[in-house]
N, C-alpha and C positions, 0 to 999 in steps of 0.2 A: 435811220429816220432822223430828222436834222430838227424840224420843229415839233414841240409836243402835243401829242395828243390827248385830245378830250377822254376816249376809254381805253381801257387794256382791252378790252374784247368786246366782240359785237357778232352779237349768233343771228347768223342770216337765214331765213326761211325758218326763222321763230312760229310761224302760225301752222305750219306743216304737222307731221305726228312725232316723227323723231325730233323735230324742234321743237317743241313743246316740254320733250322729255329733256332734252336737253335743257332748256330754258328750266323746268322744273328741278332740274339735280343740282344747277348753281343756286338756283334760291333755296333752297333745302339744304344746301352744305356751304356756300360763302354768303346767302343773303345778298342785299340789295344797298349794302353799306360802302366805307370808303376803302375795306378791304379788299376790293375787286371793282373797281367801276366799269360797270358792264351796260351793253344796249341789247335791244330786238330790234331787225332790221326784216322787211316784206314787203312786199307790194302793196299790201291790201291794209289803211292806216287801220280802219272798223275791226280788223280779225285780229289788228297788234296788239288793239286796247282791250279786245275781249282774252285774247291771251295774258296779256298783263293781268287782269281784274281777277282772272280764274287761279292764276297763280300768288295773288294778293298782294301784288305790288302795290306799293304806292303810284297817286295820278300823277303825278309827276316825273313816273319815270321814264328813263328816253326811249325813244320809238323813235326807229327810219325808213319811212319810205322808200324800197331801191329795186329796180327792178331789170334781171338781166338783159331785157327787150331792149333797154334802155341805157347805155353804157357808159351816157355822161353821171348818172346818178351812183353806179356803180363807181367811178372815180372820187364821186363827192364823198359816199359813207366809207373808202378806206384813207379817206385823205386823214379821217378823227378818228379812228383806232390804230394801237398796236400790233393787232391780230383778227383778221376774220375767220369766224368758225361755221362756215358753211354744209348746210343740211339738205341742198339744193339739188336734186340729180333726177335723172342721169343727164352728169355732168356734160358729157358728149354733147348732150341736145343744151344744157342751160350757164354751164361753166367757165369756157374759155374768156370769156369778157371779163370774167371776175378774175381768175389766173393774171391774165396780163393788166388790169389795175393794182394789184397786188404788187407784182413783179415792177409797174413803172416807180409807184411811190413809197416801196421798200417797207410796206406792209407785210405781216405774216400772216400764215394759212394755214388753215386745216380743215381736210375732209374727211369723207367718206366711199371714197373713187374702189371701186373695185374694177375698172374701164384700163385692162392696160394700153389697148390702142391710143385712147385719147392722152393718157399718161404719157406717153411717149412722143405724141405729136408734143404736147405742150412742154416739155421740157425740151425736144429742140426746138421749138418758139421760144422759148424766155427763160431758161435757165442763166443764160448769159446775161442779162439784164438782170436778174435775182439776186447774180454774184456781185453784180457790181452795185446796185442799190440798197442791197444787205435787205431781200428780202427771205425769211427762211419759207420756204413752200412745200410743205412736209402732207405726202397723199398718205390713203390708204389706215385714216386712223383709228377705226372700228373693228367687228367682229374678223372684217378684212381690212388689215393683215397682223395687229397689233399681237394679240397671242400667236400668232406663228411665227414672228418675224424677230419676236424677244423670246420666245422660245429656244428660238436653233441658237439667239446669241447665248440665254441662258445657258443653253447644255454646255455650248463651248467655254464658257467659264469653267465650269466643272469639268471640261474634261483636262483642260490646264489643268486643273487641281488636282483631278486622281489620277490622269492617266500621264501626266508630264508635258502635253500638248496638245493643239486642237486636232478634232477629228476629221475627213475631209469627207467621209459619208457620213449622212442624215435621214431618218426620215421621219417625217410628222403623221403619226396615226389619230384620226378623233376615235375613240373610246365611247363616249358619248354626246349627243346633242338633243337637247329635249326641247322644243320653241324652234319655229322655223326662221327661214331668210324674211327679210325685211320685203314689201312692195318695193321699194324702192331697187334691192339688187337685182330685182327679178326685173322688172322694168330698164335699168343699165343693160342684163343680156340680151333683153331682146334689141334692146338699141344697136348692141353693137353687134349682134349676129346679123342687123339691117345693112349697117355698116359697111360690115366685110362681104355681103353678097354683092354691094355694088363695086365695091375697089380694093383690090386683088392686092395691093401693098398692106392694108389693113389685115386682110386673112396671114399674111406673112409673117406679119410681125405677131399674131394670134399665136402661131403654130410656133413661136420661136422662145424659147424658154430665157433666153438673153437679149428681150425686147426694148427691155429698160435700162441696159447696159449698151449704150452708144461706145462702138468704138474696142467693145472688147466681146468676145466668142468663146464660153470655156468649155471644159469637157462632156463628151456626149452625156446626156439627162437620160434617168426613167422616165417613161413616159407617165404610168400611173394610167393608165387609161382601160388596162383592161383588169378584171378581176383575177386573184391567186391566192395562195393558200400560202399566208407568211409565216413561216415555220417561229420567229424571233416572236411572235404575239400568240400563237397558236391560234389564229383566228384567220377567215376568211377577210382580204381587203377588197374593196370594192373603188373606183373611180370617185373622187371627193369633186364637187361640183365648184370650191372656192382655189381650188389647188392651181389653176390656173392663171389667178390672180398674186394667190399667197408665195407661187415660188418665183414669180417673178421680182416681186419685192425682196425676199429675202436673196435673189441674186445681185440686185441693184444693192442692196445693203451691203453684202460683201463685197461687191466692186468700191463703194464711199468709202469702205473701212482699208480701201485697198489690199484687199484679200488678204488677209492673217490667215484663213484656213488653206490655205492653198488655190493656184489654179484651177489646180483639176479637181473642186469640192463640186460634190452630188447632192443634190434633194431633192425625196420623193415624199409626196402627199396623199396619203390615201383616206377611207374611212373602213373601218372595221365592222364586220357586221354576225363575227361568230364561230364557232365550230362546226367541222360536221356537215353532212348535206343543208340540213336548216340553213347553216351558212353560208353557202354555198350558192343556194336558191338565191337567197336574200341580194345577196354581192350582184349578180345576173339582173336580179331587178332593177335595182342600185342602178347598175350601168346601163340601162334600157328604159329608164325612169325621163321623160319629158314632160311634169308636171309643171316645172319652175316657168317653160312657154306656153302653158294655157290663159285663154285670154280671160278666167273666170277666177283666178286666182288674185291675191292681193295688190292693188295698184298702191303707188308714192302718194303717201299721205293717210293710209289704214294702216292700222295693225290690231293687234292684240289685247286683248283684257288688260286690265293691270293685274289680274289673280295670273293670270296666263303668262304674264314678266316675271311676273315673281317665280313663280313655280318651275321657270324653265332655268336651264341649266346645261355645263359643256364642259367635254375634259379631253383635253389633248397629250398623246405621247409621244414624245421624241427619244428615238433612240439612236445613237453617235456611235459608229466603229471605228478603232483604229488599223493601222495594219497588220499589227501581230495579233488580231482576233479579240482583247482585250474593248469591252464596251461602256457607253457611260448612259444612265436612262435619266430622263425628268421630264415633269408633267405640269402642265398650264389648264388651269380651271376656273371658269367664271359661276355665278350662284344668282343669274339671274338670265333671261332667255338670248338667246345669240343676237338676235336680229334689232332686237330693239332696248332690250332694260341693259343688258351690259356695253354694247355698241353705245350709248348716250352719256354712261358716265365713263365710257374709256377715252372717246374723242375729246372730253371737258377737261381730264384728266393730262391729257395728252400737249392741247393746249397751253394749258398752265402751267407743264412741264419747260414747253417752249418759250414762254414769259419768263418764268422765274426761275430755274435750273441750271438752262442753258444762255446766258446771256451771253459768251462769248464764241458761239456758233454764230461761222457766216453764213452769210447770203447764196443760197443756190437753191434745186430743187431736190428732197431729202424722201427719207424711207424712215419712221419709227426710231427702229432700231439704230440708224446709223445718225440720226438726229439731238437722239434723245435718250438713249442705250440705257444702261444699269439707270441712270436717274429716272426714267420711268418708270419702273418697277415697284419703288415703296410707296410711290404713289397709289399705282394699281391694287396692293395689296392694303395699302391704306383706307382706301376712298371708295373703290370702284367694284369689289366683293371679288379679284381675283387672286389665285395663290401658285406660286409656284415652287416647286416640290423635289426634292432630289430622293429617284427610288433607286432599289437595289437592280444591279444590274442583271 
C-alpha cells in the first residue's frame, strides 16, 4: 500500500449477526481509541448507527456506506483501510467485487468462506494481482478452517519434537461440538450445491481434495465419507459435514508451506460419535443427516442466545503417525459455541494477527495457517478462549 490510510480495519457487514459480534469483541477487547482505528462498513447507514449506539460507541464514530451491488463504493471503503474483515456471505452470491477491490489496491482480507468452489475461482482471478499489489487475502478464518488448519500445523511441530520429524498421516477427529453452524454456512451450502448442479466444473473441483492447490495433485485422500469404527479412538466416526472445506485448506496450507510433510501427506476429517451399537446407530444418522438443507432452519444474519454462545463449546483431535508405527496426539478447543461466539473473535484475532505479526508476509491469496502459522496461536489462546494441548499418545 503506497499512501496511508485512514483505518487498520474496517468490519464489513457490521449490522449483520456475526458482525455485530464481531464489532462487539473489538470494542470489549481494543475499544474505540487510537489503539486500533477501526470502522463499520454496510449498506444500511440507520442499522450502522443503531449498531454503533447498542454497542456504545461514541457519535462520532466512523461508519461506511458500501454495498456489494455496488462495486465503485466497494473500491472507495478499501481505498481508507489496511484490512477488511468481511462478515458478508455467502460469499459466492455477495464477494467477489470485494476480493478483486482488495486485490486492485493492495488491501488486506479476511473471511469467513467455507465455499471452496468460489475459493478457487477467485484465486485464479486475482491471486496474481495480490502478489503483486501486496495484497494478503487470507480465507477461511472461522470455526472453518482456523482450528483444523493450525491444528494439523500444531501436531507437526510436535511431532518434530518427539518423534524427530513430521508425520505424513493425519487425522482430525471432533470429540465434541456443543452450538451449531452458523445461518450463514448453511446458506454458503446451499449456494453452492446450486452451483454445482448447474456447472459440472464446479462439482469437480467439489469432489477434488486438491481444489485449492492450482497446479499440484498429491496422494490418493480418505475420503471420510462413510462411517467406521476407528480402532486409534475407540469410537465410532461418522462423516464431518466441514471436512470438506477444512481439508482442502489445510492441503493448500501445505502446498504455501511448500510441503515440509511430504508429498504423499494424508488427512482425514471425521467426527466421533461413540462406542458400541449406540455408536454405531449415531455415526449412520450422522451420515444420513440432511438438516443443514432444510429451508426452516437458521438463515445469514440469526443466530443464537448469548447464554447459547456462551455455553457452547468444541474439541478437536488430531492424531499424526509416522512410519515406524510411533504416534503424536494433540487437541484444539474453543469455550464458546462454533458457529458464532468463537468464529467472531478468531477472525478478529486473526486479522490483527495479519496487521501486526506478520508485516513481512507478501502479497498473494493465503490459508490461516500458512499466513499466519505459530504467531496466531498466542493469540488464539490469549484473546479468543481457545487452547491447544499436547496429549499422550
Amino acid at each position: 500500500m503506497s499512501a496511508p490510510r485512514t483505518f487498520d480495519l474496517v468490519v464489513y457487514g457490521a449490522t449483520g449477526f456475526t458482525g455485530k459480534l464481531v464489532a462487539e469483541y473489538i470494542t470489549t477487547t481494543y475499544g474505540a481509541g487510537p489503539r486500533l482505528r477501526w470502522a463499520m462498513a454496510g449498506r444500511n447507514l440507520e442499522k450502522l448507527a443503531k449498531t454503533r449506539d447498542d454497542l456504545g460507541l461514541p457519535e462520532d464514530f466512523p461508519l461506511i456506506v458500501a454495498d456489494g451491488a455496488q462495486p465503485e463504493t466497494l473500491v472507495e471503503l478499501v481505498s481508507q483501510t489496511r484490512l477488511v474483515l468481511t462478515t458478508v456471505g455467502p460469499y459466492q452470491l455477495y464477494g467477489s467485487a470485494l476480493v478483486k477491490a482488495c486485490a486492485d489496491a493492495g488491501t488486506d482480507y479476511v473471511d469467513l468462506c467455507g465455499e471452496p468452489a468460489w475459493m478457487r475461482q477467485m484465486i485464479d482471478a486475482h491471486a496474481e494481482t495480490a502478489q503483486k499489489n501486496g495484497a494478503r487475502i487470507v480465507f477461511s478464518c472461522g470455526f472453518d478452517s482456523v482450528p483444523f488448519d493450525l491444528g494439523v500445523l500444531f501436531l507437526q511441530k510436535e511431532a518434530r519434537k518427539t518423534l524427530g520429524g513430521p508425520v505424513k498421516t493425519v487425522k482430525g477427529r471432533v470429540r465434541k461440538m456443543k452450538g451449531g453452524f452458523s445461518g450463514g454456512t448453511a446458506a454458503s451450502l446451499k449456494a453452492t450445491l446450486a452451483s454445482a448442479a448447474q456447472d459440472p466444473d464446479i462439482l469437480n473441483l467439489l469432489r477434488n481434495p486438491f481444489a485449492l492447490t492450482p497446479g499440484f495433485e498429491g496422494a490418493r485422500q480418505p475420503s471420510g465419507a462413510k462411517p467406521y469404527y476407528d480402532e486409534d479412538c475407540g469410537s465410532w466416526a461418522a462423516p464431518f459435514i466441514m471436512a470438506a472445506i477444512n481439508t482442502r485448506n489445510i492441503h493448500r496450507s501445505h502446498a504455501l508451506l511448500e510441503h515440509p510433510w511430504g508429498e504423499d501427506f494424508t488427512y482425514e476429517e471425521m467426527l466421533l460419535t461413540g462406542p458400541g451399537e449406540q455408536g454405531e446407530a449415531v455415526a449412520k444418522a450422522v451420515a444420513e443427516d440432511k438438516s443443514m438443507m432444510k429451508e426452516d432452519g437458521l438463515k445469514p444474519g440469526e443466530g443464537p442466545s448469548r447464554e447459547e454462545r456462551e455455553s457452547g463449546s468444541y474439541d478437536v483431535l488430531f492424531i499424526g503417525k509416522a512410519d515406524d508405527g510411533r504416534s503424536v496426539r494433540v487437541s484444539v478447543s474453543g469455550d464458546r459455541d462454533p458457529g458464532y461466539g468463537s468464529t467472531s473473535k478468531m477472525i478478529t484475532e486473526s486479522a490483527l494477527c495479519l496487521l501486526n505479526d506478520r508485516p513481512d508476509l507478501k502479497g498473494g491469496i493465503w490459508t490461516p495457517a500458512a499466513a499466519m502459522g505459530e504467531a496466531l496461536i498466542p493469540r488464539l489462546t490469549k484473546n479468543a478462549g481457545l487452547t491447544f494441548t499436547v496429549e499422550a499418545a
